[in-house]
N, C-alpha and C positions, 0 to 999 in steps of 0.2 A: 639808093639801096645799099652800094656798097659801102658808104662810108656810114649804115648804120652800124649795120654788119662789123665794119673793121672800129667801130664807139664801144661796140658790146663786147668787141673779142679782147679790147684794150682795159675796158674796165674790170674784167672775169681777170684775166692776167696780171694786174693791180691788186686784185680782191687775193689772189693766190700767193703772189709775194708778199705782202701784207703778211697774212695767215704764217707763211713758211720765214719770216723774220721776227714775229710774236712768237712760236710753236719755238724758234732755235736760242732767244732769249730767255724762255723759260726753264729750258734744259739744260742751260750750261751749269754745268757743273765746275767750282775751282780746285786746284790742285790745294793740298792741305797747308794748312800754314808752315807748320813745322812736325817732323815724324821723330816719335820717339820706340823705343823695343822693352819689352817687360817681359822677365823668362817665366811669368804665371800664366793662368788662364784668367779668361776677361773676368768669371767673377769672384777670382781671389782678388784682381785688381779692385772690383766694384765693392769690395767689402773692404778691403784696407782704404779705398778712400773714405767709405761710410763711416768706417771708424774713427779717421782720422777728423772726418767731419765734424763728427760726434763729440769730439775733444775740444775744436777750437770753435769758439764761437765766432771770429769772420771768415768763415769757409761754409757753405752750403753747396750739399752735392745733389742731385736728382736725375736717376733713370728717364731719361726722355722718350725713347724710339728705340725699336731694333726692325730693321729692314734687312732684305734677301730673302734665302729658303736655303733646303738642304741642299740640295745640287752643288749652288753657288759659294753657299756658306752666309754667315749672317755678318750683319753690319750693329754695332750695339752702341747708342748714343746717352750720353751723360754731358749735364749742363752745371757749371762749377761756378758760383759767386765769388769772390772775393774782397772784403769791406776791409778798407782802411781810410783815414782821415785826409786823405788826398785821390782817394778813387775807390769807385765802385766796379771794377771788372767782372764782367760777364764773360766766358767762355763755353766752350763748349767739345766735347773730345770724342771720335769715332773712333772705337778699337775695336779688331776684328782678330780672332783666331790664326794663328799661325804656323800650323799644323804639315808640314813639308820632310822630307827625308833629314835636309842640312839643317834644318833649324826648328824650334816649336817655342810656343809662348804668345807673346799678343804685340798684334802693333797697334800705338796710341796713334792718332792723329789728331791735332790740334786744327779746328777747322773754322771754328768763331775765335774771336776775340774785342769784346767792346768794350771803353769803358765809358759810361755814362752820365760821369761827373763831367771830365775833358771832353764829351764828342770825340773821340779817335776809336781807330779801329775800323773792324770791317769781316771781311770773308777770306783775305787774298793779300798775299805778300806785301802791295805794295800800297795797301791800303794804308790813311793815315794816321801815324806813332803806332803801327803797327808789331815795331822794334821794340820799342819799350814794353809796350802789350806782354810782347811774349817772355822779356826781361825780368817783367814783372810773378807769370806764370812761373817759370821757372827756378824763381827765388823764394819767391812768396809760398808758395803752392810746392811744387814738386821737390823742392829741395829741404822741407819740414815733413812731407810724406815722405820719402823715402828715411830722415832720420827715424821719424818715431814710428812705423811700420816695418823697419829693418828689411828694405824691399830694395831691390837694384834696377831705375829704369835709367837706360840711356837715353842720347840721340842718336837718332841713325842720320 
């Protein structure tokens, strides 16, 4: 009897780490690729990419997700393509309101980056040609929006 007993207590105990290893895998969240500052708000930002969009044709921008509430504030997500004859990058950027005594404006966070031709890429810093990924973002993409939208984003 006991050693049924101590079969059941060892399998339930199994079934619960189990559960609590699935459950903490699904949740992890990673830290952003790389953080950028924009002294607008998110939808002067989302309009100056639209437009910029709208100009070049290997750039497609689209509104994906906005997550949170008012309490917390919201989280606003945009998935960015970029075509050229050596890669198809996929991105994607969470900026959220930044609204504080020292400072206001939006912070970008770069959160995706894959490109689909090469397989590289990922979620997470040290994901693979990650480097180039965002090399890429920030030549390709950020640094021809910020000309022709006459807009000032950094890195932070």
């Amino acid at each position: 009897m006991k050693i049924i007993i101590a079969a059941v207590t060892l399998i339930i105990l199994a079934f619960i780490a189990v559960l609590i290893k699935f459950s903490g895998g699904f949740s992890t969240v990673y830290s952003p690729i790389k953080e950028y500052s924009y002294s607008g708000s998110v939808e002067e930002l989302f309009d100056h990419v639209q437009t910029f969009s709208a100009q070049d044709s290997n750039v497609i921008s689209k509104r994906t997700d906005t997550t949170g509430n008012v309490r917390n504030g919201y989280v606003y997500y945009m998935d960015i393509e970029l075509n050229n004859n050596h890669h198809h990058g996929l991105y994607s950027i969470a900026c959220e309101s930044r609204n504080n005594n020292l400072k206001s404006g939006t912070v970008i966070k770069l959160v995706m980056a894959i490109d689909t031709i090469n397989n590289i890429g990922g979620y997470n810093k040290q994901a693979k040609g990650i480097n180039s990924l965002v090399n890429i973002f920030d030549n390709d993409f950020l640094k021809p929006l910020k000309i022709s939208q006459n807009i000032n984003i950094t890195p932070l």
